[in-house]
GUFI-637983 format. One record per residue (C-alpha): residue number from 0; residue in one letter; x, y negated, z. Coordinates in steps of 0.1 Angstrom, whole numbers, plus 2048, in hexadecimal, padded with zeros to 3 digits. Layout:
<titis>
<titi i="NUM" aa="A" x="X" y="Y" z="Z"/>
...
</titis>
This chain:
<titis>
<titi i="0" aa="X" x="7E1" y="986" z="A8B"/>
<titi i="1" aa="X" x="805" y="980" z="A82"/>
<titi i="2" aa="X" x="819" y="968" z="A8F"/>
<titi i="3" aa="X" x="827" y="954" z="A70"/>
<titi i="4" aa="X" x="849" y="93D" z="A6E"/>
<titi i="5" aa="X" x="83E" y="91C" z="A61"/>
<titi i="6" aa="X" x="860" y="90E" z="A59"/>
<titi i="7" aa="X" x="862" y="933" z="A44"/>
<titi i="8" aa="X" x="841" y="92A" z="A31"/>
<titi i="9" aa="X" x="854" y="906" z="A2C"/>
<titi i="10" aa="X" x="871" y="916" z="A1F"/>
<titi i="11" aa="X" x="860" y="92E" z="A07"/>
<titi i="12" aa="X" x="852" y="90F" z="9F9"/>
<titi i="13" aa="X" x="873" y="905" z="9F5"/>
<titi i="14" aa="X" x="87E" y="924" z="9E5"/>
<titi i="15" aa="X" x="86D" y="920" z="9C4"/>
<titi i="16" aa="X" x="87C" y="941" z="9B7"/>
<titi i="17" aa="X" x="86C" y="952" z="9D2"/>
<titi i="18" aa="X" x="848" y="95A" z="9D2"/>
<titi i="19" aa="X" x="833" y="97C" z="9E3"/>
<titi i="20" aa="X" x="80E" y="97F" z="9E1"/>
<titi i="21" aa="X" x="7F3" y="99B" z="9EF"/>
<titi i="22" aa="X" x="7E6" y="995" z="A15"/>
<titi i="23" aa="X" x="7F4" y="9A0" z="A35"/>
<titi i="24" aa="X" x="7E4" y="9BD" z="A4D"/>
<titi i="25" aa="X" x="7EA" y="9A9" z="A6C"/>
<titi i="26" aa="X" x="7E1" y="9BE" z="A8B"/>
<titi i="27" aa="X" x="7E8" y="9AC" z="AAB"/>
<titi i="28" aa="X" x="805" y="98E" z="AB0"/>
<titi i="29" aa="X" x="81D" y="98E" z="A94"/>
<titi i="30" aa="X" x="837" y="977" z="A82"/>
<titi i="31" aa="X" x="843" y="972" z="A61"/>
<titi i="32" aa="X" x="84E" y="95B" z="A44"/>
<titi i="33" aa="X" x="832" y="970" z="A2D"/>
<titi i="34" aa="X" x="812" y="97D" z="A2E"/>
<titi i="35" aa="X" x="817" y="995" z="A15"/>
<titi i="36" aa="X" x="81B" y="9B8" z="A1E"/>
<titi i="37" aa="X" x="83A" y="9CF" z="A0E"/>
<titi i="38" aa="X" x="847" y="9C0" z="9F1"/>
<titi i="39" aa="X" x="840" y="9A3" z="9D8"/>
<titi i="40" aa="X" x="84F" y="999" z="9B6"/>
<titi i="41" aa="X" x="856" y="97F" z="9A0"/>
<titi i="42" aa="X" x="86A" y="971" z="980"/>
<titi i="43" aa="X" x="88C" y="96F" z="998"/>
<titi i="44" aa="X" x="886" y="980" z="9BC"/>
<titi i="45" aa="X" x="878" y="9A0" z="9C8"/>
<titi i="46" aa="X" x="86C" y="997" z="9E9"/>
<titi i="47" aa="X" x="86E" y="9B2" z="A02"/>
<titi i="48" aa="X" x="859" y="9AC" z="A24"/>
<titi i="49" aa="X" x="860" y="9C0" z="A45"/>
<titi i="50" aa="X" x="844" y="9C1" z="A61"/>
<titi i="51" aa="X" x="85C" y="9C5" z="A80"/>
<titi i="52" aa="X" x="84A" y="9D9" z="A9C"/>
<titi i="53" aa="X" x="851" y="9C4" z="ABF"/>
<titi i="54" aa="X" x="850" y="9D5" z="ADB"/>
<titi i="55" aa="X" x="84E" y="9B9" z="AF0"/>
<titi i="56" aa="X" x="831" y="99C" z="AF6"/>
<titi i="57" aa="X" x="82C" y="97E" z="AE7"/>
<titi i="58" aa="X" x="83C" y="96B" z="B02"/>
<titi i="59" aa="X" x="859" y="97A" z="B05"/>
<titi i="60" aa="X" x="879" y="965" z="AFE"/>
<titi i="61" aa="X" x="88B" y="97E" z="AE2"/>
<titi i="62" aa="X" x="86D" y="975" z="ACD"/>
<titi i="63" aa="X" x="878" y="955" z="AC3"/>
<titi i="64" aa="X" x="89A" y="963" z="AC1"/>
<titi i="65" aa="X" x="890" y="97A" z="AA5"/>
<titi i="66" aa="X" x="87C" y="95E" z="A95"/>
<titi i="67" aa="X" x="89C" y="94D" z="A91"/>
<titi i="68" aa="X" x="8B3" y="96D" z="A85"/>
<titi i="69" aa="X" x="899" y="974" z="A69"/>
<titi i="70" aa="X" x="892" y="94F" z="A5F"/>
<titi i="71" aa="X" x="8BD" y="955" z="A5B"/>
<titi i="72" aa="X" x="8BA" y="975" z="A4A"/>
<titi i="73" aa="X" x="89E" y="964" z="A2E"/>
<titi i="74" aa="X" x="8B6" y="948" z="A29"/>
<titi i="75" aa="X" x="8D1" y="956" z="A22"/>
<titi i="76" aa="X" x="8C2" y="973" z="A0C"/>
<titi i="77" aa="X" x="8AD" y="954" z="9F5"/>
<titi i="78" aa="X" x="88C" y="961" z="A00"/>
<titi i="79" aa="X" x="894" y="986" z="9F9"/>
<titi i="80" aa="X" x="893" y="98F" z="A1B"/>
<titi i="81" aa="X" x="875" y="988" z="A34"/>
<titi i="82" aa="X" x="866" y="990" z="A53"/>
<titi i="83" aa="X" x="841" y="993" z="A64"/>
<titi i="84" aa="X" x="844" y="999" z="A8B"/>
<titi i="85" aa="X" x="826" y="9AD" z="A9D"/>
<titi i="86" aa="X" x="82A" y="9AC" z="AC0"/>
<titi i="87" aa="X" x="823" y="9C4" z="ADE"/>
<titi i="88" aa="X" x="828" y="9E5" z="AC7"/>
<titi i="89" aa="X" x="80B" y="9D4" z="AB2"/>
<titi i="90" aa="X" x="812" y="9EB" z="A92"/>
<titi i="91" aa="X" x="815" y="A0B" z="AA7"/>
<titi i="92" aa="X" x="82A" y="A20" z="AC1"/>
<titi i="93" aa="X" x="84D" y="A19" z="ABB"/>
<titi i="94" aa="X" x="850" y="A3C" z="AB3"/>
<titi i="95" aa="X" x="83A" y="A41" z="A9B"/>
<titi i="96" aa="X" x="842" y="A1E" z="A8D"/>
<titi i="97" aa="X" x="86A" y="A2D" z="A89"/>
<titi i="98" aa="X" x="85E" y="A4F" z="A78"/>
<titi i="99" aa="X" x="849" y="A38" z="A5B"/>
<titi i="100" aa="X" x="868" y="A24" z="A55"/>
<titi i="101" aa="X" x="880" y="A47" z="A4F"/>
<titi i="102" aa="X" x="862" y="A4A" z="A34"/>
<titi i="103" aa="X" x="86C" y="A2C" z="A23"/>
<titi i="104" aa="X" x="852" y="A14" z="A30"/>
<titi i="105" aa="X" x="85E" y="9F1" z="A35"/>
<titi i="106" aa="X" x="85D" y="9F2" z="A5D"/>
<titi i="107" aa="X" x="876" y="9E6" z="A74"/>
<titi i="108" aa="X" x="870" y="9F4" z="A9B"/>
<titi i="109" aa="X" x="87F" y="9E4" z="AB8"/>
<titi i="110" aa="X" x="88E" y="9FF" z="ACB"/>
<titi i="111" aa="X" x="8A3" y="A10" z="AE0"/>
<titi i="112" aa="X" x="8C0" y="A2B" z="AE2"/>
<titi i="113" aa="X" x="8A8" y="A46" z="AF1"/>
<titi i="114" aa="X" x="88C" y="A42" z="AD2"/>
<titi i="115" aa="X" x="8AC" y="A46" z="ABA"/>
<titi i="116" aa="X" x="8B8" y="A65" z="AC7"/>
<titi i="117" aa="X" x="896" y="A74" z="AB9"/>
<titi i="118" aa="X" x="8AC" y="A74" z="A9C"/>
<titi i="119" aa="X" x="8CD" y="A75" z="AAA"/>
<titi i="120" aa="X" x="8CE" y="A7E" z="ACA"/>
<titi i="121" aa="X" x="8F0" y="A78" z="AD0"/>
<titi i="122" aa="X" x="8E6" y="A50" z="AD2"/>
<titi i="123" aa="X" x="8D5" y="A56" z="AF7"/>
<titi i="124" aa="X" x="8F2" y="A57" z="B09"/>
<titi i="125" aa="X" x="8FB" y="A2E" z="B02"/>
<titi i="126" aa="X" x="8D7" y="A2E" z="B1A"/>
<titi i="127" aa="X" x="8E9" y="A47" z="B34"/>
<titi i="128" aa="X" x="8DF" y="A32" z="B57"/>
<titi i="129" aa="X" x="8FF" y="A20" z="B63"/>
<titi i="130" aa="X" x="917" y="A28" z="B40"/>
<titi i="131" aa="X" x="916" y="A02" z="B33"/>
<titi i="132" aa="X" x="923" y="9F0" z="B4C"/>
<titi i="133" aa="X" x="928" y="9CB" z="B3B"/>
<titi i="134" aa="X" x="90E" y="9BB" z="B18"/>
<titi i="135" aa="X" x="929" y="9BA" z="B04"/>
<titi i="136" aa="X" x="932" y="9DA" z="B05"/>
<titi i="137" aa="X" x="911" y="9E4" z="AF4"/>
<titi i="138" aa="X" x="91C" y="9D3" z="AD4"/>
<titi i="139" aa="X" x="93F" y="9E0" z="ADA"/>
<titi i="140" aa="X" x="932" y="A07" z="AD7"/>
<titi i="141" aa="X" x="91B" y="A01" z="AB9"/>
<titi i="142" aa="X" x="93C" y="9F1" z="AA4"/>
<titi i="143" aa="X" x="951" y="A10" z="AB1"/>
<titi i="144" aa="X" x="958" y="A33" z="AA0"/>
<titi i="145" aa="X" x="940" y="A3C" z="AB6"/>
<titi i="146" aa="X" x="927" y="A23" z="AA8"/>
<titi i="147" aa="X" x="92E" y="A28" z="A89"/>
<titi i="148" aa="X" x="924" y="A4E" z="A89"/>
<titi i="149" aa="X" x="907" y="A48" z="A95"/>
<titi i="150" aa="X" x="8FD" y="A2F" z="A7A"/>
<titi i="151" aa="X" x="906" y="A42" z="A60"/>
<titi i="152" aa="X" x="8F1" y="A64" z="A73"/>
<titi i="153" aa="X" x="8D3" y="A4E" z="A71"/>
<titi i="154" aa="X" x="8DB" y="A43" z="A4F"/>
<titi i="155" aa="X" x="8D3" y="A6A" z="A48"/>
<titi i="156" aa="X" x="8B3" y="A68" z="A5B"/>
<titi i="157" aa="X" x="8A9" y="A48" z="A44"/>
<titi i="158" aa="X" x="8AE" y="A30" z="A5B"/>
<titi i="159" aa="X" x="8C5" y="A15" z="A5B"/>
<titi i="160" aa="X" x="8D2" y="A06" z="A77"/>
<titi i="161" aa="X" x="8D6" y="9E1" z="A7A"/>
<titi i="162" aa="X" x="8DE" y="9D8" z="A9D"/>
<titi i="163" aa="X" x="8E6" y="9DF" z="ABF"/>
<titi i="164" aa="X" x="8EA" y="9C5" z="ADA"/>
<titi i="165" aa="X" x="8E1" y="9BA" z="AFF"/>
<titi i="166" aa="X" x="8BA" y="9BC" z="B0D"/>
<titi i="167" aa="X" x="8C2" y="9B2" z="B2E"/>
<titi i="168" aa="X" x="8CA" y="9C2" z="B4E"/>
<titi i="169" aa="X" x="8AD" y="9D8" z="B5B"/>
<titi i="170" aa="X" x="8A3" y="9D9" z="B7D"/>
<titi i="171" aa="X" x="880" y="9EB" z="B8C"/>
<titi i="172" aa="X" x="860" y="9D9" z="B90"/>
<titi i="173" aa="X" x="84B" y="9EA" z="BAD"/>
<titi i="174" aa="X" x="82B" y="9E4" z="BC2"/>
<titi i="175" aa="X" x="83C" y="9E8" z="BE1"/>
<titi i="176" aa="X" x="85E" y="9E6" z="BF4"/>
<titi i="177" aa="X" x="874" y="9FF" z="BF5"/>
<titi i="178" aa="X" x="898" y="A03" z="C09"/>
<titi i="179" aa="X" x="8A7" y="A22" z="BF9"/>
<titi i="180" aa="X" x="8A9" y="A39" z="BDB"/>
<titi i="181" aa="X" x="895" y="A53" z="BF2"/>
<titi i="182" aa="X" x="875" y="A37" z="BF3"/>
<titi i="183" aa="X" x="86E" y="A3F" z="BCB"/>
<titi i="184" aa="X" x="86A" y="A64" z="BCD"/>
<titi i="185" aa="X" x="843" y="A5C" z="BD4"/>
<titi i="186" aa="X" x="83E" y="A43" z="BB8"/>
<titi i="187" aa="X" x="83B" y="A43" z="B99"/>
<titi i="188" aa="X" x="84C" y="A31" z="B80"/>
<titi i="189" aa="X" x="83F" y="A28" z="B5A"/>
<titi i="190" aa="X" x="858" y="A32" z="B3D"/>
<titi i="191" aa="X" x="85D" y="A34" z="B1C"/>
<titi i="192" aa="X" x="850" y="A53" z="B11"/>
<titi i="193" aa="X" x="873" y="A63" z="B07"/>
<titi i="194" aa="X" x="88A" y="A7B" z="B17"/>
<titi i="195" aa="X" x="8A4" y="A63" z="B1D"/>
<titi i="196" aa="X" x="88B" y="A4A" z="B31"/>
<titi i="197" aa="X" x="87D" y="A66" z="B44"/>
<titi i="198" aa="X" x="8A2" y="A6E" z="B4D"/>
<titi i="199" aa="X" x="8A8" y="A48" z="B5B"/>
<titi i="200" aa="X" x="888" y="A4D" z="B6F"/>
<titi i="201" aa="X" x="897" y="A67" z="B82"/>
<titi i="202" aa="X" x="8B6" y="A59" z="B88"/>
<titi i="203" aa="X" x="8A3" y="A3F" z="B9A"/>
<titi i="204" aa="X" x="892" y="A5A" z="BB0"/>
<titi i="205" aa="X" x="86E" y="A50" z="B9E"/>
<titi i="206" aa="X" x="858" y="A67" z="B8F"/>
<titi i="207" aa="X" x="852" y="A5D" z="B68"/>
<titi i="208" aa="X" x="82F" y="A51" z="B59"/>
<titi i="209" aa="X" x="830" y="A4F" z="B35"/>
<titi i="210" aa="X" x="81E" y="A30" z="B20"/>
<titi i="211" aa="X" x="828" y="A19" z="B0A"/>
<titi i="212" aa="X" x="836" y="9F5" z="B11"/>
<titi i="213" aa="X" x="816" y="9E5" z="B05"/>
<titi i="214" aa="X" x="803" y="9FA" z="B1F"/>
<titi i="215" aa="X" x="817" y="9F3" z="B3C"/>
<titi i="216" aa="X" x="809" y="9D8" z="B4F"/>
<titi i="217" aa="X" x="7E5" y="9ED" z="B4C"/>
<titi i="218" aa="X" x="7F6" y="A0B" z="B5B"/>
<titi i="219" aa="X" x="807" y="9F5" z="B79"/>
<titi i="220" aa="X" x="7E3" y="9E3" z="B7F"/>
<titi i="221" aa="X" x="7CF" y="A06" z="B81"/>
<titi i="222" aa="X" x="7E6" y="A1B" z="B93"/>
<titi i="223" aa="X" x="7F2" y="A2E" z="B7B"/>
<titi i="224" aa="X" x="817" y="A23" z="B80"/>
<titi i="225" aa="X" x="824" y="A15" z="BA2"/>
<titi i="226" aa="X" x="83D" y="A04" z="B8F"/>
<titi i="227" aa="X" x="854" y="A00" z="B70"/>
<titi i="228" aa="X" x="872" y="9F5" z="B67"/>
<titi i="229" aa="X" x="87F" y="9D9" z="B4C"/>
<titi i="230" aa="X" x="898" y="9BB" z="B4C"/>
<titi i="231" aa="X" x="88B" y="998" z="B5C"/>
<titi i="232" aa="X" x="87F" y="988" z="B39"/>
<titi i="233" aa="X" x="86B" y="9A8" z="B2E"/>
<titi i="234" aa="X" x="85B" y="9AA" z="B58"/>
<titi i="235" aa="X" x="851" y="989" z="B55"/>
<titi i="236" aa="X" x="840" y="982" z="B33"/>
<titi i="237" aa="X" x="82F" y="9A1" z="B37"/>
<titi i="238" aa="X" x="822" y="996" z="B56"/>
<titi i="239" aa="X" x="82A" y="9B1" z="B6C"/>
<titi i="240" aa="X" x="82D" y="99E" z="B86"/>
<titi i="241" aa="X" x="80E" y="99F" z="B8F"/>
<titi i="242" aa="X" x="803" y="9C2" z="B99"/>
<titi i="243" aa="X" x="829" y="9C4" z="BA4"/>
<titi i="244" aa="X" x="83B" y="9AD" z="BBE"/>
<titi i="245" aa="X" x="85D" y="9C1" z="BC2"/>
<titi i="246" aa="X" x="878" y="9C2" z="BAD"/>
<titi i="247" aa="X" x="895" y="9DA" z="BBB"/>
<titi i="248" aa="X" x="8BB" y="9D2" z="BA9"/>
<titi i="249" aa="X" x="8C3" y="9F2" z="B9E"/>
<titi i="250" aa="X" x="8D1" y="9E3" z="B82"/>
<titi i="251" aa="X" x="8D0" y="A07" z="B70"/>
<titi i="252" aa="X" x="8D4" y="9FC" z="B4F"/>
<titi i="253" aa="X" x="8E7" y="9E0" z="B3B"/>
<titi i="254" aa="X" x="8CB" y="9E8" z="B24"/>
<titi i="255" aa="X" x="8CE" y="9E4" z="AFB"/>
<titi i="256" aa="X" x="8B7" y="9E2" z="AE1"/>
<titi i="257" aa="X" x="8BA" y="9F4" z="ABE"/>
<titi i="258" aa="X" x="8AC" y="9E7" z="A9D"/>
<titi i="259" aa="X" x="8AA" y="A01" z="A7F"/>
<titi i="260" aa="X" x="898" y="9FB" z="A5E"/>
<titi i="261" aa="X" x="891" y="A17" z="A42"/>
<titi i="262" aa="X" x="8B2" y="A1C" z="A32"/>
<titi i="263" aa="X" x="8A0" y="A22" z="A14"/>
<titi i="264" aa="X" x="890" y="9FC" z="A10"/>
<titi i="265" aa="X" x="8B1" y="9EF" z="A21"/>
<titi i="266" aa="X" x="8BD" y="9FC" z="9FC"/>
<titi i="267" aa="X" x="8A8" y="9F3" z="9E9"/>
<titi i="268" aa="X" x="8B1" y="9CE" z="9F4"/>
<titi i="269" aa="X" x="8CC" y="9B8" z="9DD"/>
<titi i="270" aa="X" x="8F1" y="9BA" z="9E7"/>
<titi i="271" aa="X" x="8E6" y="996" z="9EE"/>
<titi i="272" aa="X" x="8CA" y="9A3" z="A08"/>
<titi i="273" aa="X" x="8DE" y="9BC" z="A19"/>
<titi i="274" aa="X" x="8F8" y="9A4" z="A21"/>
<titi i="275" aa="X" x="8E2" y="98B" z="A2C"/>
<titi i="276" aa="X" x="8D2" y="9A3" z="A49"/>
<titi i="277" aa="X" x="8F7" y="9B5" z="A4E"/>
<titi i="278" aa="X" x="908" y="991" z="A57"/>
<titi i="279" aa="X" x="8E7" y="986" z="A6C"/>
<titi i="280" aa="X" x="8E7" y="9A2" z="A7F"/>
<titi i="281" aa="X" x="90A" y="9A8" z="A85"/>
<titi i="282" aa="X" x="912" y="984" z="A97"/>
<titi i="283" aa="X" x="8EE" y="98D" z="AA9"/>
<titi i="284" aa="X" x="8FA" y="99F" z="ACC"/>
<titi i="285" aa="X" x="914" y="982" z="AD6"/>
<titi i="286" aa="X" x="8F8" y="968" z="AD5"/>
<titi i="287" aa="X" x="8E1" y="97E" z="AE4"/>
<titi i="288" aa="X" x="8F9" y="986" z="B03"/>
<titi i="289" aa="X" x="8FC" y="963" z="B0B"/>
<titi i="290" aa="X" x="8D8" y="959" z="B08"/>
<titi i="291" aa="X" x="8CF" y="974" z="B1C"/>
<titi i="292" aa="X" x="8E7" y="969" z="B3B"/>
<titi i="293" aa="X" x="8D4" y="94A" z="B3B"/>
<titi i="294" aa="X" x="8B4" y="951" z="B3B"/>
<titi i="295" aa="X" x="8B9" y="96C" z="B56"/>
<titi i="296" aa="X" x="8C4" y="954" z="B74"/>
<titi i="297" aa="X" x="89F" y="93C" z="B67"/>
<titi i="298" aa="X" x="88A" y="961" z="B67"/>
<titi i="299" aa="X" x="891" y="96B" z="B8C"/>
<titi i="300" aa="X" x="88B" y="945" z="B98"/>
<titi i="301" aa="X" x="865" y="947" z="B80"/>
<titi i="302" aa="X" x="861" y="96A" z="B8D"/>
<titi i="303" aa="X" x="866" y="95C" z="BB2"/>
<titi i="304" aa="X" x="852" y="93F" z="BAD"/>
<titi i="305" aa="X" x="833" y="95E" z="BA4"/>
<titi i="306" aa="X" x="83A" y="96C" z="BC9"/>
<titi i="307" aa="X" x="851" y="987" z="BBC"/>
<titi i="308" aa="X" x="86D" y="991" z="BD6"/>
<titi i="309" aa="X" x="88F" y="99E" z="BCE"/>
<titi i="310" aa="X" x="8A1" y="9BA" z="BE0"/>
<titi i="311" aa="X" x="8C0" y="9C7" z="BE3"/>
<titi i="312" aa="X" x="8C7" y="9ED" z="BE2"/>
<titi i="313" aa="X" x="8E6" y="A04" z="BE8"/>
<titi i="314" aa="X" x="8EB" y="A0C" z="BC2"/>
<titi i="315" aa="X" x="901" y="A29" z="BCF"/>
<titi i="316" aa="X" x="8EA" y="A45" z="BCB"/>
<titi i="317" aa="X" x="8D6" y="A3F" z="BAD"/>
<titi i="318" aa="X" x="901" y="A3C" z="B9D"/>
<titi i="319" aa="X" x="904" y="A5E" z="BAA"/>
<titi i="320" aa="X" x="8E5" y="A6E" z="B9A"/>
<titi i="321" aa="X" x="8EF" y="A59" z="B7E"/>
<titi i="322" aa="X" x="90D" y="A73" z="B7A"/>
<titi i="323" aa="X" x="8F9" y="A92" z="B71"/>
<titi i="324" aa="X" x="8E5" y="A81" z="B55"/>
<titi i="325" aa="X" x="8FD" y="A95" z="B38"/>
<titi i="326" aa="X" x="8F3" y="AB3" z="B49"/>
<titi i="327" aa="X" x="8CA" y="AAC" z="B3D"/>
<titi i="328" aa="X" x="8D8" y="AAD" z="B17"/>
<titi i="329" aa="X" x="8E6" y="ACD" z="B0F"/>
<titi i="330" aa="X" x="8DD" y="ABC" z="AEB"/>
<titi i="331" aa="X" x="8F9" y="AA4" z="AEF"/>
<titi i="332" aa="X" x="919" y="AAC" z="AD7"/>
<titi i="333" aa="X" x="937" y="AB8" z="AEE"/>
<titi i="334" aa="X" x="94B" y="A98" z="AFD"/>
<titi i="335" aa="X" x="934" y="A80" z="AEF"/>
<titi i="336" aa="X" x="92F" y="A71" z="B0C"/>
<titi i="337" aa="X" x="956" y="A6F" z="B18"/>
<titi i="338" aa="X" x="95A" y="A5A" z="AF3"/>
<titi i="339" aa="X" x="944" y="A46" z="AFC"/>
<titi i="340" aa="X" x="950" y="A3D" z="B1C"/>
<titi i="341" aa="X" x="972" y="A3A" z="B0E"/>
<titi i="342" aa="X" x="964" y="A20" z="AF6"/>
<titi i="343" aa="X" x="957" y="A0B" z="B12"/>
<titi i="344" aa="X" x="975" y="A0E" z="B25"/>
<titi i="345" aa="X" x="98C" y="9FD" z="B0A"/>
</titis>
C-alpha cells in the first residue's frame, strides 16, 4: 500500500483546476498526494505523478522530510507536480528502478554516487572513503564545475539530476567487538552491490556481501553478513540493532544521497513545474545538514538505550588504505579526482 499525504489530498481539493484519475499499483509502503499512476489531465493542468523509490524504511526520519519537500514542490507547481513514496526499495532495486527512469518512466530513485557512476562513472569518486570531509561540502561539489558536468553527463544518459545533499555520517554496525582494522579481515560486511561499495568494504579490511538495503537486517540475523555499515538514523529504524550490538566510528563516509528523475518527463513538465522542483530541491541540502546534526546526538542515546555499545578505533589505517582507492578505477578521467579535492578544499 502507499503511504498518502492527507494535507496533499486536502490541497488537491483545493486546487479545483487540478484533477488525476486511474488507480494506483501500490506495492508495499508508499506516499503521495495521488493515487493515480503516470499522468492525468484536465481542462487547465496536466498532472504528472512520480512514484519515488525509497530506499529506506518507513521509520526512518528523511521520510517525513521528503513528505514535506514534495507537499512544497505540488504547491508551488498548482498541482502539476506530485509525489507517491514506496518505501524499503518497494518498486524495485534501485538499479533497476534508475535504468526505467533513463527510459522515460516517471520514477525517481533514491540513490547514491556509486549507482550513478553506472552511467557516469566519473560520479564514484565524491563516495571515495575519507574525500568529504565536512556535509556541506557535499552540496558544495554538486553546485561546482565539477557538479555541473556531471549533471549535464547524466542529462545524456536521461537522467536528470535534482539533488545532492548530506545522509549522515556512516559508521559500521557489527556482531562483535573489534580493536583494529586487522579484526575485520574475517568478517564480512554487507554492501551495496556496486564497485564503489565493494571498494569501501575493503578499505575497512571487511570482506563485501552483496544485498540490497531492504534485505539487510535478514542477512545480519542469518549469518549471512557479520555486519554492515549506515549512518545512526538508517541503523536504527532498520533495526539493526538487534542482530548487531557494536558500532565501530570509522566515520568513513560523510555520506550523500542523490536524487535523479527521467530527464525526459522532467521535460515534459511546465516551465512552471520545472521551477517548482528546481527551487525545492536546491534550498534542500542546507535544511537537511542541520536536521541531520540533531537527530544524530538523539540516535546514539536510542541506540544505547537498545544495549548497543560504541567504540572508538585508530581511524589511521583504514585513511591509509583509503589513499589507493583511485588506483581500483582505471575508468576514472585523468585528475578527476585532484578537481575534486580542489573543490572541497576551497
Amino acid at each position: 500500500m502507499k503511504r498518502r499525504l492527507v494535507s496533499l489530498l486536502l490541497i488537491a481539493t483545493a486546487l479545483t483546476a487540478c484533477s488525476s484519475s486511474g488507480g494506483s499499483s501500490g506495492s508495499s509502503s508508499s506516499s503521495g498526494s495521488s493515487s493515480s499512476s503516470g499522468s492525468s489531465s484536465s481542462e487547465e493542468v496536466k498532472t504528472t505523478v512520480i512514484k519515488f523509490n525509497f530506499s529506506k524504511s518507513s521509520t526512518d526520519p528523511s521520510l517525513a522530510w521528503f513528505e514535506e519537500l514534495f507537499e512544497e514542490i505540488y504547491i508551488a507547481s498548482d498541482g502539476e507536480v506530485m509525489f507517491d513514496i514506496y518505501p524499503s526499495e518497494a518498486l524495485g532495486t534501485t538499479s533497476d528502478v534508475m535504468a526505467q527512469a533513463t527510459m522515460g518512466e516517471p520514477v525517481m530513485p533514491d540513490t547514491d554516487f556509486s549507482y550513478l557512476a553506472d552511467y557516469v562513472p566519473d560520479i564514484a569518486v565524491a563516495m571515495s572513503p575519507y574525500l568529504i570531509q565536512e556535509p556541506e561540502q557535499i552540496e558544495k561539489l554538486w553546485k561546482s564545475e565539477v557538479g555541473e558536468e556531471w549533471e549535464a553527463a547524466l542529462a545524456d544518459q536521461g537522467l536528470h539530476l535534482l539533488s545532492m545533499h548530506y545522509f549522515g555520517t556512516r559508521n559500521l554496525i557489527l556482531n562483535q567487538p573489534i580493536s583494529s582494522r586487522d579484526d575485520l579481515s574475517k568478517l564480512k560486511i554487507r554492501c551495496a552491490a556496486t564497485p564503489m561499495w565493494n571498494e569501501v568494504v575493503r578499505v575497512l579490511g571487511g570482506n563485501a556481501t552483496n544485498t540490497a538495503w531492504s534485505e539487510v537486517y535478514q542477512a545480519l540475523s542469518q549469518g549471512v553478513a557479520d555486519g554492515a555499515e549506515s549512518p545512526l538514523s538508517a541503523l536504527y529504524s532498520s533495526h539493526l540493532y538487534e542482530p548487531c550490538k557494536y558500532i565501530i566510528e570509522t566515520e568513513h563516509l560523510v555520506a550523500a544521497t542523490a536524487i535523479v528523475m527521467s530527464e525526459q518527463v522532467y521535460q515534459s513538465l511546465s516551465e512552471k513545474g520545472q521551477k517548482a522542483i528546481d527551487d525545492a530541491f536546491s534550498a534542500y541540502p542546507a535544511k537537511v545538514v542541520e536536521r541531520v546534526k540533531e537527530l544524530d546526538v538523539d540516535y546514539r542515546e536510542m541506540l544505547m538505550d537498545e544495549g548497543v555499545t560504541f567504540l572508538e578505533i585508530d581511524k589511521a589505517p583504514f585513511i591509509a588504505a583509503a589513499q589507493d582507492t583511485p588506483d581500483y578505477f582505471p575508468e576514472w578521467s585523468e585528475g578527476i579526482y585532484e578537481r575534486v579535492q580542489a573543490v572541497l578544499a576551497e
